[in-house]
C-alpha positions in Angstrom: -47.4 141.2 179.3 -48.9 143.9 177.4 -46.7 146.7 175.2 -48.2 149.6 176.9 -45.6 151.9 179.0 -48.7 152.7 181.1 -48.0 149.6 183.0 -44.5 150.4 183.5 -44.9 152.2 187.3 -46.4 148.5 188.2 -43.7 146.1 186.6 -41.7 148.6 188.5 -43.0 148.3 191.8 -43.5 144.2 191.4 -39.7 144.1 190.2 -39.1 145.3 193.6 -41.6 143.0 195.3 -39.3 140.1 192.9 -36.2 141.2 194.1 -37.6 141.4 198.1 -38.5 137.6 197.7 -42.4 139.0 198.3 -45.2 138.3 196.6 -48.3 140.1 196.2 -51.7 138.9 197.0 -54.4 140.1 194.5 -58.5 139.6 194.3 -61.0 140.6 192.0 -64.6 140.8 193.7 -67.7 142.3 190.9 -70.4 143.0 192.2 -74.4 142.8 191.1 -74.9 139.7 189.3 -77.9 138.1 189.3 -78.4 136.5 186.0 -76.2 135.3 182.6 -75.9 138.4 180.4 -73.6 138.9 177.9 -71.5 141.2 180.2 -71.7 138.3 182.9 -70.5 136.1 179.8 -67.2 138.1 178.9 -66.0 138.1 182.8 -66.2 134.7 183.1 -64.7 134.3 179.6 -61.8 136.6 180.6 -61.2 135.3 183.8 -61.4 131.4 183.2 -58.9 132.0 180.4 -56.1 132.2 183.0 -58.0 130.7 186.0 -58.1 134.2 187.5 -60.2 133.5 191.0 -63.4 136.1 190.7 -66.0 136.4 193.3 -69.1 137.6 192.2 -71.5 139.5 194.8 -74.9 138.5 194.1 -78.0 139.8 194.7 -79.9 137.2 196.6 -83.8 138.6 196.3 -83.6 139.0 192.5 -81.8 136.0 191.5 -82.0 132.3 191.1 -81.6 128.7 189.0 -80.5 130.6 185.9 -77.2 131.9 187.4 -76.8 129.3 189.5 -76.5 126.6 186.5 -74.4 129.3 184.3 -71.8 129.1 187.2 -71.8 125.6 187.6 -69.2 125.0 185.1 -67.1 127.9 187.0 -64.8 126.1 189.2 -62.9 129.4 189.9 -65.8 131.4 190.6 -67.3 132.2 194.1 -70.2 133.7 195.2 -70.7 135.9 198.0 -73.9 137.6 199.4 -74.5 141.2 198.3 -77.2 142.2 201.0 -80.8 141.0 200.4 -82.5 143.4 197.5 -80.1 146.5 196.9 -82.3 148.5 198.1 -81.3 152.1 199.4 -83.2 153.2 202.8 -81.4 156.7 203.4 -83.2 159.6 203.1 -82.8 161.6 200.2 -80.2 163.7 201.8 -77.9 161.0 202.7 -75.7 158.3 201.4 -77.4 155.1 199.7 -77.7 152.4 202.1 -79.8 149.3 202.3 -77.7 147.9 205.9 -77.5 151.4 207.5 -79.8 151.8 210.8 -82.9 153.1 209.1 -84.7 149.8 210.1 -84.9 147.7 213.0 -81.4 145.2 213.5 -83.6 142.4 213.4 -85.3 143.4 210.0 -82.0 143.7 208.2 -80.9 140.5 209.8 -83.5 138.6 209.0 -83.3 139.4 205.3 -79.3 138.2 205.1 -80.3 135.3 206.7 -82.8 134.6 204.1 -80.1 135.5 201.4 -77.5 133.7 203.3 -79.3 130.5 203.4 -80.9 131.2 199.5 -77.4 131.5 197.9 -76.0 128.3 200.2 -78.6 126.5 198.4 -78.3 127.5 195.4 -74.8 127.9 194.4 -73.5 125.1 196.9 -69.8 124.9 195.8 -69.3 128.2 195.0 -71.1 129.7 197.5 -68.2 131.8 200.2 -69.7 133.3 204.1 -68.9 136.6 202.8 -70.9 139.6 202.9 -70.8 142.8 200.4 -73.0 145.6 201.8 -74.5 147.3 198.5 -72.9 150.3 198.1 -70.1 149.4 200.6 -71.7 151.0 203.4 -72.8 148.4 206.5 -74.3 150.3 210.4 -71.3 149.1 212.6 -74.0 147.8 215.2 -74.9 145.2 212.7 -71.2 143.4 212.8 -71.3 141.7 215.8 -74.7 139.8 214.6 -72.8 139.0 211.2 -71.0 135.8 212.8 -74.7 134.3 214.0 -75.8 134.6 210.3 -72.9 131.7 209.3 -70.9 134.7 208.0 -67.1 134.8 208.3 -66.2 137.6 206.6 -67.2 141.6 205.1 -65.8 143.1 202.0 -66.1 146.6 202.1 -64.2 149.4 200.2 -60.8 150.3 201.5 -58.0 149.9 204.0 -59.2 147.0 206.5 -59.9 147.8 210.1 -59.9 144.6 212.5 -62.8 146.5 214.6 -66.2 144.8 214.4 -65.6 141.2 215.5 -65.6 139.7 211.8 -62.9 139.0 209.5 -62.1 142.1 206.2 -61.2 141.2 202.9 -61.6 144.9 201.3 -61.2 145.5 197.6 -59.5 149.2 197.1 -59.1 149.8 193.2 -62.1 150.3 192.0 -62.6 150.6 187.9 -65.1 152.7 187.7 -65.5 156.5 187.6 -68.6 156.8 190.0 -68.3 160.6 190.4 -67.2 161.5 187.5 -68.1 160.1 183.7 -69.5 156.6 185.3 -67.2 154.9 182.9 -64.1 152.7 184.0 -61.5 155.4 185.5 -58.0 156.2 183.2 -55.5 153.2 183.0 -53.0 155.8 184.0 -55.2 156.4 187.2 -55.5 152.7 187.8 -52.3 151.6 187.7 -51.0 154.4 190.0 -53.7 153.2 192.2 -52.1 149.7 192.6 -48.7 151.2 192.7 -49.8 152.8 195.7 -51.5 149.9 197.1 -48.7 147.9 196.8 -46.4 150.6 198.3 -48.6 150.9 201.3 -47.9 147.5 202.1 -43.7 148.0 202.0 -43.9 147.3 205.4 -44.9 143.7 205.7 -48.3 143.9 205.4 -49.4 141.5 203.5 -53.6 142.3 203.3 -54.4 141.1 199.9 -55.2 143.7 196.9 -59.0 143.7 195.8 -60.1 144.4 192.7 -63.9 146.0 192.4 -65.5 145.7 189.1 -69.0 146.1 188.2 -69.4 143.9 185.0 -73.3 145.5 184.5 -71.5 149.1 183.7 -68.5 148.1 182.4 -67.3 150.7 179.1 -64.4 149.4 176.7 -62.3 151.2 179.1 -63.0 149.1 181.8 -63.0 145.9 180.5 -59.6 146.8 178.6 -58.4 147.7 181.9 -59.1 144.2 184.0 -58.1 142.6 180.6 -54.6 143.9 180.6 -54.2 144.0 184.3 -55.1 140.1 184.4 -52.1 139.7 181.4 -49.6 141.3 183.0 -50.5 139.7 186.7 -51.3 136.4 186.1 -47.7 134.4 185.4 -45.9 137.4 187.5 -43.8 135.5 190.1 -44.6 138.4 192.6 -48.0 138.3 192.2 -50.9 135.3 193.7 -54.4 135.7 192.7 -56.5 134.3 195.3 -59.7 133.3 196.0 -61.6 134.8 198.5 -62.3 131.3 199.9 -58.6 130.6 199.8 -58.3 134.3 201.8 -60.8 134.0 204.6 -59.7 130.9 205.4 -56.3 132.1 206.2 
């Protein structure tokens, strides 16, 4: 547990959690790997050093046996498929998407399939049916195809919806200031974030937590962040980090 009375809203809320018999789920998906990089280096690092479960969405088109050895030696990393190329195809005027409905269903589909089957291969124990639509933004009359694909589950960004026909497992604090400096967001911010999160689900529901990093981008403010969050989470007793395996199969 770390010193810093920014946390303190957090060991709050979990003390409750404690004291309710609950425990909170918690995931950390990062998304845009495609090959070892020093940044790609101090994730795993950070994670492994407390078996913290970390899925990684990778870019299928751009990446291959480099990677796929690095996480070899990962037993507590997944992979999950993060569209085909990132590649926006919204107009200038509209929100980046590369599954929106700016091509033909079959187009789009056809290139997940081809990621699908490229990660299965090559990351064959790590590899999870998951997709992550790049910038977290799917065309709803792609879901019901999804299933046909092999894929069990979508990871978007926010509260999950059961609407679709597929599975969610949604991340919901993200660490990174997108519209603002593009640096990882205040811990301050963060944590009252989760707070909320965890507040939302005072109720009984019990949809896991997700995490979003994006290791690429990550500032010291980030990565302090997911450092500090992982040391005061990891040996809570209201607190499970899972693996997004572990989650979609229920």
């Amino acid at each position: 547990m770390t010193s810093n009375k920014v946390w303190e809203p957090l060991r709050i809320e979990l003390a409750r959690w404690q004291d309710a018999g609950r425990k909170a789920r918690f995931w950390l998906r990062d998304d845009d790997a495609v090959e070892p990089t020093a940044a790609l280096e101090r994730l795993l690092q950070m994670t492994a050093a407390t078996s913290t479960p970390l899925t990684l969405a990778v870019i299928p088109a751009a990446t291959g046996d480099a990677l796929a050895d690095r996480l070899a030696a990962e037993p507590a990393c997944a992979v999950a498929l993060h569209g085909w190329s990132h590649t926006n195809h919204a107009s200038a005027n509209e929100k980046k998407q590369e599954l929106g409905s700016h091509r033909l269903a079959s187009a789009v589909l056809g290139e997940l399939a081809e990621g699908f089957g490229k990660l299965k291969m090559l990351h064959r124990e790590r590899f999870v049916p998951i997709l992550v639509p790049p910038w977290n933004r799917i065309s709803s009359a792609l879901l019901p195809a999804l299933p046909g694909i092999g894929l069990e589950a979508l990871s978007v960004y926010g509260r999950a919806n059961a609407d679709g026909g597929i599975s969610l497992l949604n991340t919901h604090v993200d660490l990174m200031d997108w519209h603002g400096t593009r640096g990882g967001l205040p811990h301050e911010q963060l944590v009252a974030m989760l707070v909320r999160e965890l507040q939302a689900r005072a109720d009984g529901d019990d949809e896991p937590v997700g995490i979003l990093g994006h290791h690429l981008v990550h500032d010291e403010t980030a990565w302090s962040f997911l450092s500090a969050l992982i040391d005061e989470t990891h040996d809570h007793p209201a607190v499970a980090w899972k693996g997004s395996g572990e989650l979609i199969a229920g």
